[in-house]
N, C-alpha and C positions, 0 to 999 in steps of 0.2 A: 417456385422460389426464385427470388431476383438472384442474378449472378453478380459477384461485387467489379468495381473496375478493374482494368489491367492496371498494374503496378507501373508505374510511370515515373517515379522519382527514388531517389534512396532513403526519403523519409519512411517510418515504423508503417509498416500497414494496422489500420484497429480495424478492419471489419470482421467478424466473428464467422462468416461465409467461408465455404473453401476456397483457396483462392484455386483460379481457373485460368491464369495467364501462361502461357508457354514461358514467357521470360523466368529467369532464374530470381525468387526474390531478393533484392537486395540485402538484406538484416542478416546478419553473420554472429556466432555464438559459438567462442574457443575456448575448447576446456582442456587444458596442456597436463597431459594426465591422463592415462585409460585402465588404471588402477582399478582398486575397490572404490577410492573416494570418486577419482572422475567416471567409473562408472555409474554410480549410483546419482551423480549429478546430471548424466544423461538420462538414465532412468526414467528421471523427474521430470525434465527436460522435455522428452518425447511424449511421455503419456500427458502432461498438462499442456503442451503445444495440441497433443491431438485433439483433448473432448475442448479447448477454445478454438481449436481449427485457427493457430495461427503460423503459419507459414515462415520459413527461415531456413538457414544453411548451418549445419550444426558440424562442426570442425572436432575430431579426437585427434591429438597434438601426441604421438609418444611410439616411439622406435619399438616396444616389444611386438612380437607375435599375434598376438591377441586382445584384446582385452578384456578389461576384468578381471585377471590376476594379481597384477603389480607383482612386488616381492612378494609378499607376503603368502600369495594361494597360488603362486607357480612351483611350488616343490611337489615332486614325485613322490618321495618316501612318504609311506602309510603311514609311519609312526607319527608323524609330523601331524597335531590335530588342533583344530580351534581352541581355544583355550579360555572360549563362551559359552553355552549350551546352545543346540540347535533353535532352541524355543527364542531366545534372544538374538538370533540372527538374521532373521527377516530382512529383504530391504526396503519392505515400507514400515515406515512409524507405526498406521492404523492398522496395518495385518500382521499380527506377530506371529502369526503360524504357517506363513507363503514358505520359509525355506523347509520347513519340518514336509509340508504339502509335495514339495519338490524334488524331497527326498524320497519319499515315500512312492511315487507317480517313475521315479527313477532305481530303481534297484535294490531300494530297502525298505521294504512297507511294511517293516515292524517299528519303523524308529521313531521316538520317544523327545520331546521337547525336551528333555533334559538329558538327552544324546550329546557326546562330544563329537561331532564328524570330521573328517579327515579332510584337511587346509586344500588340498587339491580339489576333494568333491564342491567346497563352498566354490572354489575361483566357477567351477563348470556352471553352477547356479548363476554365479552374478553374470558369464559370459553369454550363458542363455537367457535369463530376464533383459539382458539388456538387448539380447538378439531379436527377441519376442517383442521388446519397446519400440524398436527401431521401425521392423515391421506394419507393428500397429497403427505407426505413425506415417506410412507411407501417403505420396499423396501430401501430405504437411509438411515435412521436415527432410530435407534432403542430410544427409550424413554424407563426410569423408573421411577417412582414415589417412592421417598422415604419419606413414612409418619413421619418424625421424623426431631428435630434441628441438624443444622452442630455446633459443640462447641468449635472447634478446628480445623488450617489447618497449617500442618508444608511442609514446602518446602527442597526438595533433587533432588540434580543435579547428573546422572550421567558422569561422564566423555566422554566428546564430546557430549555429550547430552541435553536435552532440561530440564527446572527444573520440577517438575514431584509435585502437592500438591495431601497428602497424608490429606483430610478429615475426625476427627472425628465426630460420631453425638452419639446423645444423649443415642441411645440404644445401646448404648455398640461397634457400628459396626464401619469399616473404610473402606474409597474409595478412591480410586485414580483417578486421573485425569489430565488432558495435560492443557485445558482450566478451568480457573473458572471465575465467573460471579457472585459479589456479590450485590443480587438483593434483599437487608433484609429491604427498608424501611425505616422511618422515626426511628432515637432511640425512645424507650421507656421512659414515663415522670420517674422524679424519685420521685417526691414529696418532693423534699428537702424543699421544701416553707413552707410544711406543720409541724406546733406543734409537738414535738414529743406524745404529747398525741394522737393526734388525729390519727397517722399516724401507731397505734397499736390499734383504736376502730373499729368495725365492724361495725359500722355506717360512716365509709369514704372508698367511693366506688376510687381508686386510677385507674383505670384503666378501663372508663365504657364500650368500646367496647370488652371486655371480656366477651363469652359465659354465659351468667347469672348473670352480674353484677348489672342489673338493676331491676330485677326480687323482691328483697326485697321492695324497691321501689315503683313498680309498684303494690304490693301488698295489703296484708291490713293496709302498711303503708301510700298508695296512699292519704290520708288526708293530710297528714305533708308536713309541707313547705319544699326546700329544696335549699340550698345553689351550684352553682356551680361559681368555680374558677376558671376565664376565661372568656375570652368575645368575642371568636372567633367562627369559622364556629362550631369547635364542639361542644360549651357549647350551641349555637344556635340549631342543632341539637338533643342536650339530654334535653332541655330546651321544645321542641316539645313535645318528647316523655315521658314525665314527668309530660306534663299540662295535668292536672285536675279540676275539676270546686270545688271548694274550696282551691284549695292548689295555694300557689305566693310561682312561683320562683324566689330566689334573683340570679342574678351575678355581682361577682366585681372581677376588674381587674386592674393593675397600670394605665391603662389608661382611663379606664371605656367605652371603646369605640365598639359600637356593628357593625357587617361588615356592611357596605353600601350596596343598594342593585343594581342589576343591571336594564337597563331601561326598560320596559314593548316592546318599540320601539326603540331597539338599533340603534345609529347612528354608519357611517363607522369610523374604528382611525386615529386619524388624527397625522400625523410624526411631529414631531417639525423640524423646518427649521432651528433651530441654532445650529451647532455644538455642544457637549454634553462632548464629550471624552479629558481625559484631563483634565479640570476643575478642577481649587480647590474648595473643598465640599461650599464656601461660594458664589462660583461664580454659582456652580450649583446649587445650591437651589434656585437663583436670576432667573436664565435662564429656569428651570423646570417651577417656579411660572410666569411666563412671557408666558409660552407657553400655561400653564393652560387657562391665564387670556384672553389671543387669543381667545382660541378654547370657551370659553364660550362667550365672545363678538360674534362671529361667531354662535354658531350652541344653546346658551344658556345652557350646559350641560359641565362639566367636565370628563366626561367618554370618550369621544376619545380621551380627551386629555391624558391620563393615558394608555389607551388604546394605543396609538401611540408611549408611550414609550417601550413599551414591545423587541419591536424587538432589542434593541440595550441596554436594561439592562444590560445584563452580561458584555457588552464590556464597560460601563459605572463602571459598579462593580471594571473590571479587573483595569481601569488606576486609580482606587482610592488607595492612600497609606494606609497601618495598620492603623494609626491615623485614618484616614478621614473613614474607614469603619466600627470606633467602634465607631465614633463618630454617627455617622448614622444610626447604628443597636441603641444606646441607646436614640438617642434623637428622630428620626424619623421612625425607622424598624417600632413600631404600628401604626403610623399614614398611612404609605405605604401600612400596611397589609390589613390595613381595607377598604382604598378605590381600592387595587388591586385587592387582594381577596374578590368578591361579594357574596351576597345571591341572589337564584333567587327570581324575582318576587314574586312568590306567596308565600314563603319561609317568604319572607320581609313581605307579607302582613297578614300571619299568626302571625309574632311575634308583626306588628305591633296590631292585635287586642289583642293580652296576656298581651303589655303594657298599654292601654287603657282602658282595661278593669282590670288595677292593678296587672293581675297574673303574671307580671313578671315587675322587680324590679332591675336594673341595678343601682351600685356603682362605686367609680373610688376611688380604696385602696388596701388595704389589709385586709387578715385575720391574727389577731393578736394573738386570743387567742380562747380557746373552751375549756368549761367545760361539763362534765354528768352530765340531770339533773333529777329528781327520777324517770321519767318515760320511761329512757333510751334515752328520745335524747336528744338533743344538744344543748346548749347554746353557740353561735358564736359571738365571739367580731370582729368590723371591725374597722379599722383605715382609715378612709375619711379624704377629704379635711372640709368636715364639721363636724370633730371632733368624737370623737367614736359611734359606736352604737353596740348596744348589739340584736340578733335575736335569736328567737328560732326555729331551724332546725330538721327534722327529722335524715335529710342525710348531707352529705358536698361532692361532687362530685367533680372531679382532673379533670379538662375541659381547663389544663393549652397547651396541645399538647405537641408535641413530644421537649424532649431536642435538645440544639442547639449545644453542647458541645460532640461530640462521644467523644474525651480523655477521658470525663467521664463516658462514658459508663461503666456497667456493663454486659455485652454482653459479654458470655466465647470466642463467634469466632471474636468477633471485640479486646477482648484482646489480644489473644493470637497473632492476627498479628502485633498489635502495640507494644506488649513485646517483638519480636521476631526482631520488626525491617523489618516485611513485609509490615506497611504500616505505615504512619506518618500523623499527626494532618494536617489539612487544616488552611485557614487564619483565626484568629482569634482564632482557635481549635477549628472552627466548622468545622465537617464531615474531611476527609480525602485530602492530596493534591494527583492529579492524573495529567496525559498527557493525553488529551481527553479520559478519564475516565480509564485509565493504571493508577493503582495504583503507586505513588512511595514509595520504601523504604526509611528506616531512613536515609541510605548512599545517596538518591535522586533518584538512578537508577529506574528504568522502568524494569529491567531484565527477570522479573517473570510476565506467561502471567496471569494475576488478574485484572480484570475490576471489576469497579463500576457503581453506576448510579442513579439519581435521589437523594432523601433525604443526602446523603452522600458525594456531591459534592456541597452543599448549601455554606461551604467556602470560594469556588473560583469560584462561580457563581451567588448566593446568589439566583436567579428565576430557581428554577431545579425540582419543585416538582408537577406541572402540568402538565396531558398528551399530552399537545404540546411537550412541552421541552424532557420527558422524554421517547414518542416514536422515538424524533429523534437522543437522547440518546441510542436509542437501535440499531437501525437501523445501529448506524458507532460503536458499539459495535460488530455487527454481523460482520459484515466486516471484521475487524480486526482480529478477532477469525478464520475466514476461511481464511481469503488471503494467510497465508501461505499454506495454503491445496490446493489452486484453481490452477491445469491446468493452464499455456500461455492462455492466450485470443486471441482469432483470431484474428490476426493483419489486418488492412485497407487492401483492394485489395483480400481479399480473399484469402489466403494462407491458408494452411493448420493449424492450434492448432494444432491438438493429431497425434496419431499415425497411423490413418485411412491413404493411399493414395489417395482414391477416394470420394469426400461426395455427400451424394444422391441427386438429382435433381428434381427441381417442373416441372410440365407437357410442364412449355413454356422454360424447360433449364436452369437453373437456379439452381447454387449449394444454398444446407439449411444446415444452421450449425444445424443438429441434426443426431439422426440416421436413420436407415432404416427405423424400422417399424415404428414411426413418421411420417417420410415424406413419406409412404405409405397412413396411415390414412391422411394425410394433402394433397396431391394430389385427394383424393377419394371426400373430400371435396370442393376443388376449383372447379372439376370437375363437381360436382354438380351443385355447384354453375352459372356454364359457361354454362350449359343448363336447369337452370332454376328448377332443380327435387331437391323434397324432400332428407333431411339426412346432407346437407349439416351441420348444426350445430354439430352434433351428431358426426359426422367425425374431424371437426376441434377439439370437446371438448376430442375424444378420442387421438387425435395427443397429447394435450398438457397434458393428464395426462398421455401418455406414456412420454414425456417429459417437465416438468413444465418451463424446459428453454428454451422452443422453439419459437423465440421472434413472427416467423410469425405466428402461430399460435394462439397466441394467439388477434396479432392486426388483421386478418382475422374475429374474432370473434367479436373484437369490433365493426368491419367494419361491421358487417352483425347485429349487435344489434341496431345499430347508424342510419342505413339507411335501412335497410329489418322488424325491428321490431323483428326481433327473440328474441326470449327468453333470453339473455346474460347481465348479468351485465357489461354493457361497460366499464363503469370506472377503477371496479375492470382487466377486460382483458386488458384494454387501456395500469393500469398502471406495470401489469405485462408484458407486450410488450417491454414499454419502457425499462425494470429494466431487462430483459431478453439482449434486443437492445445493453445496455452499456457491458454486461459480454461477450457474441461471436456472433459476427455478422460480415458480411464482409459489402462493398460497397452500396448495391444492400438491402438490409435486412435493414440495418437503412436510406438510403430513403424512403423504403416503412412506415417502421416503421412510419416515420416523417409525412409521407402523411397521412394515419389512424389518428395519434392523431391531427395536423393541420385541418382537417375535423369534428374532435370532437371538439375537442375545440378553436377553433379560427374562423375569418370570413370566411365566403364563399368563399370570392373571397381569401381569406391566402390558403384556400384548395385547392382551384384552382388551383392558382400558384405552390404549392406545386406538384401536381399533373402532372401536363403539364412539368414539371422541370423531373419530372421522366420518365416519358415517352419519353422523349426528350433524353434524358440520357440509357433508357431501352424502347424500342419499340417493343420488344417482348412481354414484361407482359401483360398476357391477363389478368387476372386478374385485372391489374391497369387499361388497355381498360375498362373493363367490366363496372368497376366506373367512367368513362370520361364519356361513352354514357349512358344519360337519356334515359332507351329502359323500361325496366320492372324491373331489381334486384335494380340497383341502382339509385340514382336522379338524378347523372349526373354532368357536369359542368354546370354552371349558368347562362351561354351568351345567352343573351334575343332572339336572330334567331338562334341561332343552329351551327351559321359557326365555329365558335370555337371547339363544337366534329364533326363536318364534319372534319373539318381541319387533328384531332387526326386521325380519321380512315386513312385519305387517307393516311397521313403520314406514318403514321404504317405499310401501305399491303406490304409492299416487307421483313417485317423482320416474318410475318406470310402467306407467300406464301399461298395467295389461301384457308388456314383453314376455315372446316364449318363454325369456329364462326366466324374468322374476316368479313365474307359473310353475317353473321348472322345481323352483328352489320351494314354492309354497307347496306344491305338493308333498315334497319330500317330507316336509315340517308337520303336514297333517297327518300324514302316516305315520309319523314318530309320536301320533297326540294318540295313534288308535283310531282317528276317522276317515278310517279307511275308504266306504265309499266315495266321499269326498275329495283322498287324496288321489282314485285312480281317475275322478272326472276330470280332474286339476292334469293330471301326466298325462291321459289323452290329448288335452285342448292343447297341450304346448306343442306333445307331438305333429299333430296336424299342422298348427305353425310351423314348428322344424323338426321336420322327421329324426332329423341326428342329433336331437337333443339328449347327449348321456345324462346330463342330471334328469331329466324327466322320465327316460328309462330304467335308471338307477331308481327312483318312485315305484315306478310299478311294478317292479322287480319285485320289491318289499310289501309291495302290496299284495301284490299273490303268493307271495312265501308266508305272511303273516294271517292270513285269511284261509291257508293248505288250499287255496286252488294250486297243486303242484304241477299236475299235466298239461293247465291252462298256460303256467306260467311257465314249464321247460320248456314250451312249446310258440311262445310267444318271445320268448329271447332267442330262442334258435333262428328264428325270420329275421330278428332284429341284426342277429350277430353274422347271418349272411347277409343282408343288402346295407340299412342304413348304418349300421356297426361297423363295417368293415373298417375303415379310416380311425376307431377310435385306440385311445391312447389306452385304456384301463379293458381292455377286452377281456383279460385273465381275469377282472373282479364280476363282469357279465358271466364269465364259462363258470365262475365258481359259485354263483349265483344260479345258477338252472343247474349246479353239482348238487348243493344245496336239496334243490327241490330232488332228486334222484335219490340222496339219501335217504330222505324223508318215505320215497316209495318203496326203497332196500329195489334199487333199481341197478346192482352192484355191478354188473357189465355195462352200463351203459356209466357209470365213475369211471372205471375203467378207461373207457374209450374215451371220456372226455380228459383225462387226465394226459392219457398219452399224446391227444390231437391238439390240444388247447393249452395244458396249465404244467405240463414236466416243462422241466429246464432245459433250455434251446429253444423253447415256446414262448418261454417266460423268463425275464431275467432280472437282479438287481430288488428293488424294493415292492415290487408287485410278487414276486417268485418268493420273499419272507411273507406280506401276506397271504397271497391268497393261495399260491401251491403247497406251504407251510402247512397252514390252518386246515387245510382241503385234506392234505394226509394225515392230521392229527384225528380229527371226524372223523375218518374212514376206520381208522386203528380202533377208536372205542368205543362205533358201530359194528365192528369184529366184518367190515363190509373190504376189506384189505386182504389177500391170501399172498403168500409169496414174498421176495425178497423186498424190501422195503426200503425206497428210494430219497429219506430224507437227510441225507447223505448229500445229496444231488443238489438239493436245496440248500443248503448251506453253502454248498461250493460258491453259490451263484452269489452269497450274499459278502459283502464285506464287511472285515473282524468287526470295525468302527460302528458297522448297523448293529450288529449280533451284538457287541460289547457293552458299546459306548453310544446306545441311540441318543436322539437329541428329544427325541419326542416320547411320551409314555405309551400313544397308540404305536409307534414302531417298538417301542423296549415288549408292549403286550405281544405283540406276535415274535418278536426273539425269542424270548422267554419258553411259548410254547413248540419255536420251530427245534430250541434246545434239548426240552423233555420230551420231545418224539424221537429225536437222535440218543437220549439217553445219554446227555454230556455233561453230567453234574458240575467237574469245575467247569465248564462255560457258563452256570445258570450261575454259581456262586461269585464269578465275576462281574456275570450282570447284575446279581445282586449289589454287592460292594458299587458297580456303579449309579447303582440306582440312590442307593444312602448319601450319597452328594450330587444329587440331582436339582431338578427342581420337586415341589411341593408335591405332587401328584405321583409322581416315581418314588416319593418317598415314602406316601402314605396307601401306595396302592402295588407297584412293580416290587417292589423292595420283599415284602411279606408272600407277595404271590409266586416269587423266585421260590421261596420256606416252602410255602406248600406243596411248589411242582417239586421241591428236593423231598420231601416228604414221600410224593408218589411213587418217585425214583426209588427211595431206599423203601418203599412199598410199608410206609406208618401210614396207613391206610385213616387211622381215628386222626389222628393230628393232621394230616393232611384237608379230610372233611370239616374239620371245624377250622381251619385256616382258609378254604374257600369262604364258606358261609359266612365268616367274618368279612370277608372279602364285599362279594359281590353288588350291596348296594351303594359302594363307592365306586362302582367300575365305571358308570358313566360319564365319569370323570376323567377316563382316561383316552376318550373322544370314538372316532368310528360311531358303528350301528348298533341298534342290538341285536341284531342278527350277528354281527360279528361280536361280537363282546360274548355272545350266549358260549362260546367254547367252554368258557369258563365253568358256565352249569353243567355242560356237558361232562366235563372234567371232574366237576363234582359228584355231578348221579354215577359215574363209573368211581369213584372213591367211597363214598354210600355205601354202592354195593359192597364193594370190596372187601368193606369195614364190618361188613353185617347187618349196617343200618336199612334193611330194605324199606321200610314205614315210611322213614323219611324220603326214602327216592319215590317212593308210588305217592305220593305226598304231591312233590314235584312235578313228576308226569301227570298227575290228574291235574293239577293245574293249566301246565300247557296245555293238555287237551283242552281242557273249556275255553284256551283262546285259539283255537286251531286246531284241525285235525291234523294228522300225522300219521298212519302205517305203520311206519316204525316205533313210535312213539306208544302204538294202543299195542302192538306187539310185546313191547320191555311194560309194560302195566299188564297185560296177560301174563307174562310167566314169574312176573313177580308176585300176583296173587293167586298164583296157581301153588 
């Protein structure tokens, strides 16, 4: 791989190459702000500098501690809780379940997307994803933190050049920089409301999210009542951390209206079906209350209804005129706040006991007046609708939130742009007018690269201050800032982007838009993959942090977390796949793409299609083979007999002449057809080619388990799993596989022994330890081949709730299911039930009923339990794996049969089996059943 030039001028570098110069690169990018908003700007920032590998100096402009907090998620007190659900606070747009992920990975792995969590635990989230960016991006993106305010940013344009803002800050210093990003937050209240007496005593706390503002307070003044000004989320919050058991707090506010709270059992939002946009403010207030009065006839609740408008606010904001928007901020803006902006639950149910119990005192007025009274506090007069009233307050608290009016700002850097004519008042003169968040000047122009976001675009959007809005504020912020910097994007068809001639190739042909040593590590991986041996993860995870834009790579990883259980945050790799997929990729790279995330998320049979569509299109990719045949890595395609990956392989052999593995994959397939001598010729010939071929040993595995050569086959996997086995990833489905054959001989010490050497937990862990340790002691219990205390206890520990609960796939929910009913943990089977009934197609018609029956066995209805199998079973193929694994299920049935009295039918059964395979055990349970 060519190395690009040194950097030589202060013009943008576009090469897409890492850059490899000692010099520091010139291009500078200042985000005055290290907040939520400027964090999540860097975020963006770092991770799409990384996978374009474009190189720059990235500036965080802001005096606190840390970042990532701002006001907002630097408070201590628990009480203090997001007042979103966790589900909706993600900081990327495409992942909405990274914070819920990060909670769960950190302290609380029970919690729930519709969790309120605690303002401090979000700040540590955003502080560590952005720690985690910054990281990622080393090598790319130098960062500095400057602990200090910007006060000042004047703009100079070289001739033929770009304009260039020269940033003062506070201590004295100046910076320069290409990009700025002004990410400062809500403005600061100003207290204009407030007496001027009161707004010079040391008993009016103006600013309580200030490092020690509350501190007097909380003090040995903590008796004294205390007044805040304000009836919103924060005077709710300082209203918490202020109650005391003697002291009532009062708040009033012109509307006197405290936030609603949100539902304990939130319903989905429901869209208003009448056109919205448009409207004059008389017709809309008619057709909003119209949509309300729906959705509460319907669901008895007004929250979706409210709910439902969110998505099309702004665009409702934008067709409104001056008139109609000021009309609306004064008649209605509190009424909107309060039921859009909610308290959580428990939030609500906290303030509701402060009001019931009198310590908190809500007015709808003003404060009129305040005098000192001899013991230094406060004598506050309020102006109500029910006439004055006079309080004696310790404190008086400024709980009114952020002004709406930046013209007004006293902010030296929001002055000096708007003095200068680098940025202009928004509608109404709240916040700034921008071009999706491109500041305009006085003159209107766009010129100068200066973004906004969030609090400061409230003007001309009026819903901008919530981390929906304002992650996806950031996201087409980062964009913007780098598009000019980014490399040609590989055009459709695979042509060349950069200046490479040649791009490296994966093991079946196949050019990868990244570099060498990437697609070295990311072939080491598939390779693995393609014969079943350990590392594979570890190889793909090093491909992508040599290059974070590597879009196969990283959906290989999703792939192998989705269906192999590897350790991988799928999501998060899903949704850097994609966001890699749109920047460079050819033809061949966003089908695959397409296929990974269609398998994640959408149905089975969407996967499918997807699937069979590429192959169709690319018959070489082994790797996409690999995921067609249900053999061992992956679950396969979904087609109830098979003929559907029969089809795939055969189609396939002439574009992989002959490969061990295509041999690999054909044997398996013939074995599954019942031609059996054919399939062990087929798993020899590959083996010979690659002795460590798992899928060709996973063949013959099956071949002598289905054929009862048992002592051929425990005996043949035993060599296998000491020499060319040893490196493989899925050993625990080998050990259970020659377990397998042991049962079959009632070879019960040698289960035994292999269970403790091979397949208990510490041997096995994670989603192999639900298969195959699971299912391996389920057999043993209704082969009566198990004496003693019974270790599936053990196996559960290993698995997580989300496997056992919430599988994604119906081959993983089929072994939950049974690792449940050997535990004998009926609500756990009845939860995976319920999960299965909103699943997909397959868990609904197959996991869902089979949950019944194992509750059935459980509560030991021996007849309903057997005819809920037997209903069962010729849809089980459906549910993917072997059938060797799938047979549990018969198993589970002939021990219900009995149980029920039906012996007929079980000897029924077993003579069956016998005419396809001997069995020991088998001809033993048909001896004493017609004995």
């Amino acid at each position: 791989m060519a190395s690009p030039e040194p950097c030589t001028t202060s013009e943008p570098c576009t090469t897409s190459e890492p850059c490899t110069t000692p010099e520091p690169c010139t291009r500078t990018v200042a985000i005055v702000g290290a907040g939520a908003a400027g964090a999540l700007v860097a975020i963006q920032l770092c991770e799409t500098a990384a996978r374009r590998r474009i190189p720059f100096e990235l500036l965080l402009i802001d005096p606190a501690p840390e970042a990532g907090r701002g006001i907002a998620y630097s408070t201590l007190d628990s009480r203090h809780r997001l007042n979103v659900p966790a589900g909706k606070m993600s900081c990327y747009p495409d992942d909405p379940g990274h914070f819920v992920r990060w909670l769960c990975h950190h302290g609380e792995p029970g919690v729930r997307g519709g969790d309120f969590a605690e303002r401090y635990r979000y700040g540590a989230y955003l502080a560590d994803t952005l720690g985690r960016a910054i990281m990622a991006a080393q090598g790319v993106v130098t960062v500095r933190r400057l602990r200090t305010r910007a006060t000042g940013c004047r703009w100079t344009t070289l001739p033929g050049g770009e304009p260039t803002a020269r940033l003062e800050l506070a201590d004295g210093r100046t910076v320069e920089a290409h990009r700025v990003v002004l990410a400062t937050g809500p403005s600061r209240a100003n207290s204009e409301w407030a007496p001027e007496a009161l707004r010079g005593n040391e008993r009016f706390i103006a600013d309580p999210w200030a490092p020690g503002a509350l501190d007097a307070a909380l003090g040995q003044g903590d008796k004294e009542d205390v007044l805040l000004v304000g009836t919103g989320l924060t005077s709710v919050d300082i209203a918490m951390t202020l109650d005391r058991p003697g002291r009532t707090v009062h708040t009033v506010s012109r509307g006197g209206r405290l936030p609603q709270a949100h539902a304990v059992d939130p319903l989905p939002a429901a869209a208003c079906t009448t056109p919205l946009h448009g409207l004059p403010l008389p017709a809309l207030r008619a057709a909003v209350r119209q949509h309300i009065g729906r959705v509460m006839r319907t669901h008895g609740d007004w929250r979706p209804a409210v709910d439902g408008l969110r998505p099309v606010t702004a665009e409702i904001w934008a067709s409104m005129s001056t008139e109609e928007r000021a009309e609306f901020v004064a008649q209605y803006g509190s009424l909107w706040n309060t039921h859009r902006h909610r308290m959580p639950p428990v939030t609500a149910e906290a303030v509701g006991r402060m009001r019931r119990s009198r310590r908190m005192r809500t007015y709808q007025g003003r404060l009129a007046s305040t005098s000192a009274r001899p013991d230094g506090s406060l004598a506050v007069s309020l102006a109500t609708g029910d006439g004055p009233r006079t309080l004696p307050v310790g404190w008086v608290v400024d709980c009114t939130g952020p002004g709406l009016r930046l013209s007004d700002t006293a902010d030296p850097l929001w002055r000096s742009l708007l003095d200068q004519g680098a940025a202009m008042p928004g509608p109404l003169s709240m916040g700034v007018a921008t071009d999706d968040g491109r500041l305009h000047g006085a003159d209107g122009s766009t010129t100068r690269p200066l973004w906004t976001l969030g609090a400061p675009r409230r003007g001309e959007l009026w819903e901008t201050t919530a981390i929906p809005e304002i992650r996806a504020q950031a996201a087409t912020i980062a964009e913007a800032v780098l598009d000019p910097w980014t490399a040609p994007a590989l055009p459709a068809g695979g042509g060349p982007a950069r200046r490479r001639t040649r791009r490296p190739t994966d093991a079946s042909g196949f050019s990868l838009s990244t570099h060498a040593a990437a697609a070295t590590a990311y072939r080491l991986g598939v390779d693995r993959l393609l014969k079943v041996r350990a590392g594979a993860p570890q190889a793909l995870r090093r491909a992508v942090a040599l290059d974070p834009g590597f879009a196969l790579g990283h959906a290989a990883l999703a792939l192998i977390g989705h269906e192999c259980g590897a350790d991988v945050d799928v999501s998060r790799a899903l949704a850097d796949a994609r966001r890699a997929v749109r920047e460079r990729a050819d033809d061949y790279e966003r089908s695959f793409v397409d296929v990974v995330a269609r398998r994640v998320l959408h149905t089975p049979a969407d996967g499918d299609t997807a699937l069979l569509r590429h192959l169709e299109e690319y018959p070489g990719d082994a790797l996409a083979l690999a995921v067609a045949v249900p053999t061992i890595a992956f679950s396969g395609l979904r087609d109830l007999d098979g003929s559907t990956a029969l089809g795939v392989v055969e189609r396939t052999a002439p574009a992989h002449e002959g490969s061990w593995f295509h041999t690999s994959l054909l044997a398996f397939m013939r074995q599954e057809q019942g031609r059996y001598d054919e399939a062990g010729a087929l798993a020899e010939q590959a083996l010979a080619a690659e002795p460590a071929s798992g899928h060709a040993m996973h063949a013959l595995a099956h071949v002598h388990y289905e054929r009862g050569d048992h002592e051929a086959g425990r005996e043949r996997l035993g060599r296998w799993l000491a020499h060319q086995g040893r490196g493989g990833t899925h050993r625990a489905h080998f050990s259970w596989h020659a377990a397998l054959h042991e049962l079959a001989l009632e070879d019960t010490a040698a289960v035994r022994r292999r269970w403790a050497e091979q397949l208990s937990p510490g041997k096995v862990d994670g989603f192999r330890a639900l298969v195959d340790s699971g299912s391996l002691l389920w057999r043993a219990q209704l082969a009566g081949a198990w004496q003693g205390p019974f270790p599936i206890g053990d196996v559960l520990d290993m698995a997580p709730v989300d496997v056992l609960e919430r599988p994604a796939t119906a081959f993983v929910a089929l072994h939950a299911a049974i690792a449940l009913t050997a535990a004998g943990d009926l609500p756990g089977l009845r939860r995976l039930r319920v999960h299965a009934l909103r699943a997909d197609e397959v868990q609904r018609s197959v996991i869902a009923p089979l949950c019944t029956a194992f509750e059935d066995i459980l509560e030991e209805r021996w007849t309903e339990a057997a005819r809920g199998l037997e209903r069962l079973l010729p849809r089980l193929p459906g549910v993917g794996g072997s059938a060797a694994q799938r047979e549990i299920v018969e198993e589970t049935l002939l021990f219900a049969l009995v149980s029920a009295g039906r012996c007929d039918a079980a000897r029924g059964r077993l003579e069956e089996r016998l005419d396809r395979r001997s069995s020991p055990h088998d001809r033993r349970r048909l001896t004493a059943l017609s004995s």
